[in-house]
RODO-2510 file (C-alpha; in nm, 4 decimals, decimal comma):
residues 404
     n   res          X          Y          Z
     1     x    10,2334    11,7881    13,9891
     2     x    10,2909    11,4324    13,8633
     3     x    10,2162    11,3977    13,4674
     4     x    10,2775    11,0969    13,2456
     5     x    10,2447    11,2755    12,8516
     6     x    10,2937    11,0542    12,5755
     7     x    10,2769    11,2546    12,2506
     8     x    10,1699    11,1305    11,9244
     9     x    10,2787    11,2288    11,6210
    10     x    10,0618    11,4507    11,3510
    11     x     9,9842    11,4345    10,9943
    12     x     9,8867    11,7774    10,9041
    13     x     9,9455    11,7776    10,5814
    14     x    10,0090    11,5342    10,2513
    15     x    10,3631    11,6077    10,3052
    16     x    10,3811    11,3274    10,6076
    17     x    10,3115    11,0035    10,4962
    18     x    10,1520    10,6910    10,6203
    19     x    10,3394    10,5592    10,9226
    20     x    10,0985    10,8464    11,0775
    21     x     9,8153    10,7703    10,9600
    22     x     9,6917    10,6202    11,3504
    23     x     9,7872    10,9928    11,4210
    24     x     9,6167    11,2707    11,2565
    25     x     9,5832    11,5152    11,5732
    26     x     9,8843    11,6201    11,7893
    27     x     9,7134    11,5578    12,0600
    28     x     9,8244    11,4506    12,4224
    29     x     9,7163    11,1484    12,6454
    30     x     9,7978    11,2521    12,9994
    31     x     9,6353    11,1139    13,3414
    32     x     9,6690    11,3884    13,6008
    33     x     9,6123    11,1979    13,9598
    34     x     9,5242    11,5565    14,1556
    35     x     9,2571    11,7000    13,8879
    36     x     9,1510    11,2914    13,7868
    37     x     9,0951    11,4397    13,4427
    38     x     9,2124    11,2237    13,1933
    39     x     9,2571    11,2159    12,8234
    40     x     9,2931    10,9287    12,5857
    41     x     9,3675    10,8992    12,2378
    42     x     9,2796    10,5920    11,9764
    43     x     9,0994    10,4223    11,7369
    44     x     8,7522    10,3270    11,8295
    45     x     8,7320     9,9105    11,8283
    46     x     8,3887     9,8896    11,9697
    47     x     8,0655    10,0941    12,0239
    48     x     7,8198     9,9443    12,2931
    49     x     7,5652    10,2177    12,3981
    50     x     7,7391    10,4853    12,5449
    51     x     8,0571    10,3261    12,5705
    52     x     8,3236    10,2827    12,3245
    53     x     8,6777    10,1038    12,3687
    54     x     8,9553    10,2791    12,2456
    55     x     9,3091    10,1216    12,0877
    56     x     9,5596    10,3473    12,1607
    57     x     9,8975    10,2912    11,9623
    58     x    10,0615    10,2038    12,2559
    59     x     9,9268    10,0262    12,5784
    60     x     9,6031     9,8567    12,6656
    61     x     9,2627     9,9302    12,5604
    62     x     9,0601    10,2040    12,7174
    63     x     8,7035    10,1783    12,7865
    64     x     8,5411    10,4976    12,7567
    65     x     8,1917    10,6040    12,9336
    66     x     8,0379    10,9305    12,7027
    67     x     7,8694    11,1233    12,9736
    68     x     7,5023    11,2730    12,8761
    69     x     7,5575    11,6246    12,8638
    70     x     7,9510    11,5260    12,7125
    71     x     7,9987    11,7522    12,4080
    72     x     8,1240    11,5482    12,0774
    73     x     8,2497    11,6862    11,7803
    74     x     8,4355    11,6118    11,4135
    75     x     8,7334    11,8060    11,3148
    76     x     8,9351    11,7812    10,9878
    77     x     9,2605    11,6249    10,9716
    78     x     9,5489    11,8842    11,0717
    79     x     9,2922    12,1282    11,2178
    80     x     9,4043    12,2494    11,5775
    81     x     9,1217    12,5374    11,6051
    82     x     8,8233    12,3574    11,7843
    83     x     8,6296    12,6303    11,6710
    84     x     8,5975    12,4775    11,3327
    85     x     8,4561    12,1514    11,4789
    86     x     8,1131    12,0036    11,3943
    87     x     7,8864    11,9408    11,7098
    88     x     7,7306    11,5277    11,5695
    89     x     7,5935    11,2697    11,7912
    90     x     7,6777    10,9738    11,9916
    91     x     7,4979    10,7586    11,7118
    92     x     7,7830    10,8697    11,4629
    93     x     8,0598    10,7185    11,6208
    94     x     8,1737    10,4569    11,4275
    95     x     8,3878    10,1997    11,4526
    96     x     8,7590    10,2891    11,3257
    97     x     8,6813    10,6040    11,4046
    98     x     9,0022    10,7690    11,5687
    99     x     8,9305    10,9968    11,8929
   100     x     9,0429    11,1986    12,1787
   101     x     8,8472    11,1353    12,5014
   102     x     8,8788    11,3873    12,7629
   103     x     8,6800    11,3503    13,1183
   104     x     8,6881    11,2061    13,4634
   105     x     8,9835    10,9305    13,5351
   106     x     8,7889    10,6163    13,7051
   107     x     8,9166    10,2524    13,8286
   108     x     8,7740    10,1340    13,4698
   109     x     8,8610    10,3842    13,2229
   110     x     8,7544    10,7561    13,1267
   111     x     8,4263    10,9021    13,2295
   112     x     8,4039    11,1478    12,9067
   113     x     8,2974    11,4930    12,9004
   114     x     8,4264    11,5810    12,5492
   115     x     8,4915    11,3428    12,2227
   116     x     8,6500    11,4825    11,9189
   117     x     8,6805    11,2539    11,6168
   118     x     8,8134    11,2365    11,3091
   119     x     8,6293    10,9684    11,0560
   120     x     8,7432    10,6636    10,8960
   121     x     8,6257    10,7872    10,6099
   122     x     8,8349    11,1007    10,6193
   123     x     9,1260    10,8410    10,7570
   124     x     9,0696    10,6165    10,4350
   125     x     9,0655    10,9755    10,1939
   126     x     9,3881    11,0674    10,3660
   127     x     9,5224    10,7326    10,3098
   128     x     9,4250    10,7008     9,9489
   129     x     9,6338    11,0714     9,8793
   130     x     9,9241    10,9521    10,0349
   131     x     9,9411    10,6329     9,8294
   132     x     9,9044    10,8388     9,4907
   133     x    10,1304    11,0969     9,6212
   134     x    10,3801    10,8408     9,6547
   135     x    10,3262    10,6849     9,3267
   136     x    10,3385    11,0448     9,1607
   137     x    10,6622    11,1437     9,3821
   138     x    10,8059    10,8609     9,5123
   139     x    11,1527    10,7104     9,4406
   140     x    11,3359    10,3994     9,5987
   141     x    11,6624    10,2819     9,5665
   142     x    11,9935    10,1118     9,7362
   143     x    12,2171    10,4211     9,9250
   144     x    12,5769    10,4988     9,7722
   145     x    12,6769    10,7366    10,0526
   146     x    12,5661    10,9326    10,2652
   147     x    12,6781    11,3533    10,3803
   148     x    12,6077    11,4702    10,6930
   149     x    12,7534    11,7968    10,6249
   150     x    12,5621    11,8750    10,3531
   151     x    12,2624    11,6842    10,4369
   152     x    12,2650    11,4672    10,0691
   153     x    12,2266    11,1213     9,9857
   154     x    12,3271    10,9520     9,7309
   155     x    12,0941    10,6601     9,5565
   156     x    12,1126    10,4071     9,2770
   157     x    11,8493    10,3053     9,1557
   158     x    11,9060     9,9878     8,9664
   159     x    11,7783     9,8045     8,6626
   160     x    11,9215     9,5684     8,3615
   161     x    12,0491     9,8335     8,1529
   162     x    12,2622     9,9529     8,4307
   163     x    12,2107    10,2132     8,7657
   164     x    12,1170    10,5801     8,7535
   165     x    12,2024    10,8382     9,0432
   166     x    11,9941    11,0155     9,2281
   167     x    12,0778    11,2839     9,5076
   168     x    11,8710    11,3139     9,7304
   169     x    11,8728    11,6496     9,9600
   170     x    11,7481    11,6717    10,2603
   171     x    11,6996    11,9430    10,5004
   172     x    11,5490    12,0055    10,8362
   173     x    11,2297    11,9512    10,7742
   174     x    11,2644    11,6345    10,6062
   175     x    11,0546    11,3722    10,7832
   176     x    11,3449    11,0523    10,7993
   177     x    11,2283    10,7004    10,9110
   178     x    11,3967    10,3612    10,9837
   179     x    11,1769    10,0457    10,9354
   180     x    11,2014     9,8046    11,2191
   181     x    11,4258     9,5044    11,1658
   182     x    11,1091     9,2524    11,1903
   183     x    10,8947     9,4565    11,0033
   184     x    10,8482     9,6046    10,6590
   185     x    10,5155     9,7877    10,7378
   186     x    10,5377    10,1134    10,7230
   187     x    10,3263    10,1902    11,0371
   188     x    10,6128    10,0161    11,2547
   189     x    10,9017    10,2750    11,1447
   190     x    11,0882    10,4366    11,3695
   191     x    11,1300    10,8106    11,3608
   192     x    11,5016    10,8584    11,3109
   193     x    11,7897    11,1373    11,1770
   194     x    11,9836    11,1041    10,8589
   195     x    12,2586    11,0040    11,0806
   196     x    12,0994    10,6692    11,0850
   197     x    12,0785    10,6018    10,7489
   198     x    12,3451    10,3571    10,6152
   199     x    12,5213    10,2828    10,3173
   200     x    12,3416     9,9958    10,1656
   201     x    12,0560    10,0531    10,3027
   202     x    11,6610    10,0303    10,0716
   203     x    11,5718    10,3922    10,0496
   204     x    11,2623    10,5324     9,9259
   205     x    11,2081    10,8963     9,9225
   206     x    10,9121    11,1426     9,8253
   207     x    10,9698    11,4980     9,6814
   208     x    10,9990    11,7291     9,4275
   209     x    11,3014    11,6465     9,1269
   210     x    11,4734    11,8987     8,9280
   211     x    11,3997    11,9742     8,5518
   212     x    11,7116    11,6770     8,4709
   213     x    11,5558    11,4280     8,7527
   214     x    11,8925    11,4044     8,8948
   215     x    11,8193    11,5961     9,2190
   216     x    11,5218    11,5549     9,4616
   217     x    11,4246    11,7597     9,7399
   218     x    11,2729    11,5416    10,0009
   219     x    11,0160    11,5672    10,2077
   220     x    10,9782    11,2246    10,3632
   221     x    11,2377    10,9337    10,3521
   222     x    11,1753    10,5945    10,5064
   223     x    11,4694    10,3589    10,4783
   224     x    11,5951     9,9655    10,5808
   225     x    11,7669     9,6634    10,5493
   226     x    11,5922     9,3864    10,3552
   227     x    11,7678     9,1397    10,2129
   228     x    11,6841     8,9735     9,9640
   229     x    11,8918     8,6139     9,8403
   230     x    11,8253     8,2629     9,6318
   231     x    11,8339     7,9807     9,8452
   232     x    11,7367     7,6345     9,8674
   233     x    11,5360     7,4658    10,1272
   234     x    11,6803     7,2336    10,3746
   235     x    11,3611     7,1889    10,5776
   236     x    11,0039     7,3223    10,6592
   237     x    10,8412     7,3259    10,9721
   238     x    10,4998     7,3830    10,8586
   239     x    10,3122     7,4212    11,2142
   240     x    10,5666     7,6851    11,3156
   241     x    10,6025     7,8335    10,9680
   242     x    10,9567     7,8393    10,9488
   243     x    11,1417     7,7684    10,6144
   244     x    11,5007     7,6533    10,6949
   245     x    11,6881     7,7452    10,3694
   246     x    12,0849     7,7685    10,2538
   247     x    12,1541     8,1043    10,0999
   248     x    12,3210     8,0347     9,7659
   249     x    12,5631     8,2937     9,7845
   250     x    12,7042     8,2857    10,1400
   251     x    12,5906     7,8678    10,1570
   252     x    12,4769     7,9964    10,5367
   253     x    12,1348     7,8277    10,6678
   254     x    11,8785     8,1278    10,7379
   255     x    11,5432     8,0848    10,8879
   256     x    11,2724     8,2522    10,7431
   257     x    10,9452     8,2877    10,8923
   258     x    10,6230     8,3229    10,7286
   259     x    10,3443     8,5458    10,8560
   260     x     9,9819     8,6214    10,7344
   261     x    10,1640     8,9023    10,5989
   262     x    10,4219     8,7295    10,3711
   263     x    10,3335     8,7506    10,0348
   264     x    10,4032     8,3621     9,8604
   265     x    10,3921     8,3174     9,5148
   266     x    10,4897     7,9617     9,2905
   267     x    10,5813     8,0703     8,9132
   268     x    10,4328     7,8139     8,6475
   269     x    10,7448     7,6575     8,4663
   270     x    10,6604     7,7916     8,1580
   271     x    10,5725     8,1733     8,2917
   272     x    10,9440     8,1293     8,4314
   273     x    11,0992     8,0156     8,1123
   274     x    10,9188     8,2502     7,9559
   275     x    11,0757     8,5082     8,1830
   276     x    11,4394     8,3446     8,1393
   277     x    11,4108     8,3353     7,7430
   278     x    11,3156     8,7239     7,7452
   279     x    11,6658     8,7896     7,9967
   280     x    11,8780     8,5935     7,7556
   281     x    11,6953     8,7687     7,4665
   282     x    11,8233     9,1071     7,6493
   283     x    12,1902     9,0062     7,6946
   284     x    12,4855     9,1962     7,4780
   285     x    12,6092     8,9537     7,2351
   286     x    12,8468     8,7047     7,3406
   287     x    12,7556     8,7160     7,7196
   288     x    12,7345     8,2994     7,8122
   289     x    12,3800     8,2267     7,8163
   290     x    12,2831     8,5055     7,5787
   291     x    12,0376     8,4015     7,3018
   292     x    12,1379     8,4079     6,9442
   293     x    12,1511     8,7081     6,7295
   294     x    11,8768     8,6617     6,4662
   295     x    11,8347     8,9226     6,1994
   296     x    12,0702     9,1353     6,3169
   297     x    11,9422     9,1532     6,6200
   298     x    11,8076     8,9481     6,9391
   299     x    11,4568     8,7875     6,9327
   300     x    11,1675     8,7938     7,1080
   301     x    11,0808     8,5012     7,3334
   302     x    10,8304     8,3189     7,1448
   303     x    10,4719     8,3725     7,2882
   304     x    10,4092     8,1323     7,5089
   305     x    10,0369     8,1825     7,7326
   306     x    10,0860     8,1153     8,0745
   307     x     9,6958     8,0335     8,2299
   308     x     9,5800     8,2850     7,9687
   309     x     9,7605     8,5823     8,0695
   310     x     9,9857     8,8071     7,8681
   311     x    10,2886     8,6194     7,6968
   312     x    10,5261     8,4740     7,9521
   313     x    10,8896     8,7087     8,0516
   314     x    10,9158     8,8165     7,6742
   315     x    10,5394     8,9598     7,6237
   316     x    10,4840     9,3690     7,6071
   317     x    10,2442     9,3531     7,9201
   318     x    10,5549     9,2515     8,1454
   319     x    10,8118     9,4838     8,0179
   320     x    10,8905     9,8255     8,1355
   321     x    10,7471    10,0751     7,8864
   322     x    10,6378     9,7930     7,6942
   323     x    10,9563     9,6979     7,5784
   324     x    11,2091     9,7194     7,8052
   325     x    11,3262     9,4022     7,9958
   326     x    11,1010     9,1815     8,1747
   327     x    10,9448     9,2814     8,4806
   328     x    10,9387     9,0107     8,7720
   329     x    10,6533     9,2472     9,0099
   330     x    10,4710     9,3010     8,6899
   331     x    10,4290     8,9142     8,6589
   332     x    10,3924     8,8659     8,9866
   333     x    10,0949     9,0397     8,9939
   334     x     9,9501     8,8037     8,7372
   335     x     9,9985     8,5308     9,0514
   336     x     9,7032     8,4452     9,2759
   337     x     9,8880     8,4397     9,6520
   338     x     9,9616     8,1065     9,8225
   339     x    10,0327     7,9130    10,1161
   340     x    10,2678     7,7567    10,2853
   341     x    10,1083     7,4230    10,1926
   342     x     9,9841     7,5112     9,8443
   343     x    10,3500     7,5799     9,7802
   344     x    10,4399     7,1800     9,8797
   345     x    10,7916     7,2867     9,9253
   346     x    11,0345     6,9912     9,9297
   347     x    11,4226     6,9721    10,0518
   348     x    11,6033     7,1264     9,7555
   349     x    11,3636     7,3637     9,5923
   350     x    11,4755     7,6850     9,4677
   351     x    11,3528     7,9687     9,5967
   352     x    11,4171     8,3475     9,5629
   353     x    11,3305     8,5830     9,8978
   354     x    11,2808     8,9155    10,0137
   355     x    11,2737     8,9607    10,3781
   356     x    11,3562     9,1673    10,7018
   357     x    11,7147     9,2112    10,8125
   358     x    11,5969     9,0252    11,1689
   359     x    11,7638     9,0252    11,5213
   360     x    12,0710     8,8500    11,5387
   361     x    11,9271     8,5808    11,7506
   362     x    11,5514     8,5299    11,5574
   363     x    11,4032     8,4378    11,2123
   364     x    11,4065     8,6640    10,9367
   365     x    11,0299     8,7116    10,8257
   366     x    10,8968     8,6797    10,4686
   367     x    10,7981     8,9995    10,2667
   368     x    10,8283     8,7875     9,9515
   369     x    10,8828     8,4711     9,8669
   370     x    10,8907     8,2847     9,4941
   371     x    10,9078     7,9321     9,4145
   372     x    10,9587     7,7807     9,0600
   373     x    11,2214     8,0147     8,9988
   374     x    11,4735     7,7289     8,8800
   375     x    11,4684     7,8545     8,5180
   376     x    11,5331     8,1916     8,5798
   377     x    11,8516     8,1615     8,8088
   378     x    11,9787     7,9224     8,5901
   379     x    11,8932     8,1820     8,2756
   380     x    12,1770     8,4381     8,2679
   381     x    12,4382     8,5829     8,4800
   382     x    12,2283     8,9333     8,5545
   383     x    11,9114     8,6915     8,6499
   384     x    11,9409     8,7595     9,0342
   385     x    11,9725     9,1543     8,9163
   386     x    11,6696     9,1312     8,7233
   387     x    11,4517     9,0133     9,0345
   388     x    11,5245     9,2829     9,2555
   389     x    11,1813     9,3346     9,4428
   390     x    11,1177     9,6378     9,6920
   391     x    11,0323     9,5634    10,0169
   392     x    10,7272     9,8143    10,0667
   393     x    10,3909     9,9025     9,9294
   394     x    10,1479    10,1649     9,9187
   395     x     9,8448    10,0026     9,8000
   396     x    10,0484     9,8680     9,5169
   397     x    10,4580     9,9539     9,4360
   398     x    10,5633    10,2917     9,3795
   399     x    10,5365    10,4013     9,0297
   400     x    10,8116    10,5881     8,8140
   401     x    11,1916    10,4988     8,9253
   402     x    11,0352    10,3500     9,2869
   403     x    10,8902    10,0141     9,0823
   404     x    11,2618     9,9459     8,9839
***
């Protein structure tokens, strides 16, 4: 007997995070040709009478046919017992709505004799724990090293007044993924081992720390390559969306691609000065560029408004803990988004960009990317350290160590 099983992947419990979201139920889509029973498992995109189309996370849509006397019922995320289930009706099938359709194989789709569901709603719930579970738990960082023998990983986690260490253990149960190199969305991730996690590699990781917080256990990793670089622009093709660009450090031309995705920001001049004045303002005495010691100590950037917002770079509401040095996602989330074309990028503008490692043969595609920036690379020698960005999100960046 013939079978073609493609298994998804389950998230029974907090403890797996968001790439499974599309997959709450380990269930199986199979199409047997000698029963023609067929199963089907996705995401409800339409409801037309008694038929709904199904996205499945793989492969093309399946219309699905809910058979009068079919039997449909809700189950809670991570529950395998069917006996727990809660008969509803057709009429409370919704759309985004993820399902298992089970019934008779036809030349059009599935002839269904059984629907179980599990709601948006409960989807969106799910989702919403996750997020705060990684803001509560969550760390991110560049690897050091990594042992295979003992299962450990080593991370700094970087920030102006120097890197802290964190090992992070891992152990069989540890869920490990790899982002794909043309995506930073965490839905597109790989499953992988921690043989495939490299040195130099973004790493975030969710788990319980020791008393210290030099030690976490992990229970979920996801890790990548995004690079992130100052550049100037050598061209724009706006109706592709390409940004030709010279990195400033390796003075190679990359091409960078926007996407609906891509998050584009342009930095007033004088929230960027701002943000310059409160880096020099930060630097150990006699460091070129460093601002001069005034009574004893360094100064405050004046407080200059930037569009009515907190003060710009040197103001409390941009610094870590309120007085720590400036904090570039902090401001950035003071920016409305842009375009390409609100940007009006021109041959020589400075830019500073987070993106996806890429294939060796395409584009790179924009996570980030910041113009106006010319103050702040120009401000100090530690200015390209003190924009750092991480590539991912969770409904907002990680809190705690992570938003470093």
């Amino acid at each position: 007997m013939k079978k073609r099983n493609v298994i998804m992947l389950a998230l029974l419990t907090i403890g797996v995070g968001i790439a499974e979201l599309s997959s709450l139920c380990v269930w199986a889509q199979t199409s047997d040709a000698q029963s023609a029973i067929a199963k089907s498992v996705g995401t409800i995109k339409s409801v037309s009478g008694n038929t709904l189309t199904l996205s499945p996370t793989s492969g093309p849509e399946v219309p699905v046919t809910v058979e009068s006397n079919a039997r449909i019922l809700r189950i809670a995320p991570g529950d395998k017992d069917l006996k727990n289930a809660t008969s509803i009706q057709l009429g409370d099938l919704k759309v985004g709505d993820l399902v298992r359709a089970r019934g008779h194989a036809t030349a059009k789709g599935i002839d269904a004799l059984e629907i179980v569901v599990i709601s948006s709603s409960t989807i969106d719930a799910v989702k919403e724990q996750v997020r705060q579970d990684w803001q509560k738990r969550g760390v991110g960082g560049l690897v050091d090293s990594v042992d295979i023998a003992s299962g450990n990983v080593k991370l700094s986690i970087l920030g102006l007044t120097g890197k802290k260490i964190l090992i992070v253990q891992t152990s069989k149960s540890t869920v490990v993924h790899r982002y794909s190199p043309e995506s930073a969305k965490p839905e597109d991730a790989k499953l992988v081992t921690l043989q495939d996690i490299q040195v130099g590699d973004q790493l975030r990781a969710r788990g319980n720390r020791n008393p210290d917080g030099t030690e976490m256990t992990a229970e979920e990793i996801y890790t990548g390559v995004f690079p992130q670089f100052a550049a100037v622009v050598k061209s724009i093709d706006a109706g592709a969306g390409i940004v030709s660009v010279q990195d400033l450090t390796t003075k190679k031309t990359v091409q960078v691609k926007i996407t609906a995705d891509s998050q584009l920001h342009k930095i007033p001049p004088e929230m960027a000065q701002g943000f310059a004045m409160g880096l020099k303002a930060r630097m150990p005495p006699g460091t070129p560029g460093a601002a001069p010691k005034s009574g004893g100590g360094s100064a405050p950037p004046p407080a200059a408004q930037a569009n009515g917002s907190a003060p710009a770079g040197g103001g409390a509401g941009w610094r870590r803990g309120g007085g720590g040095p400036p904090d570039l996602s902090r401001m950035l989330s003071r920016l409305p988004a842009s375009t390409l074309a609100e940007l009006d990028l021109k041959k020589g503008d400075a830019l500073y960009i987070l993106a996806t490692e890429g294939t060796p043969t395409g584009a790179r595609t924009a996570i980030t990317l910041l113009s106006g920036v010319e103050p702040i690379l120009q401000a100090a020698p530690n200015a390209s350290q003190a924009m750092m960005l991480t590539p991912w999100t969770l409904g907002g960046a990680p809190g705690g160590d992570a938003a470093q």
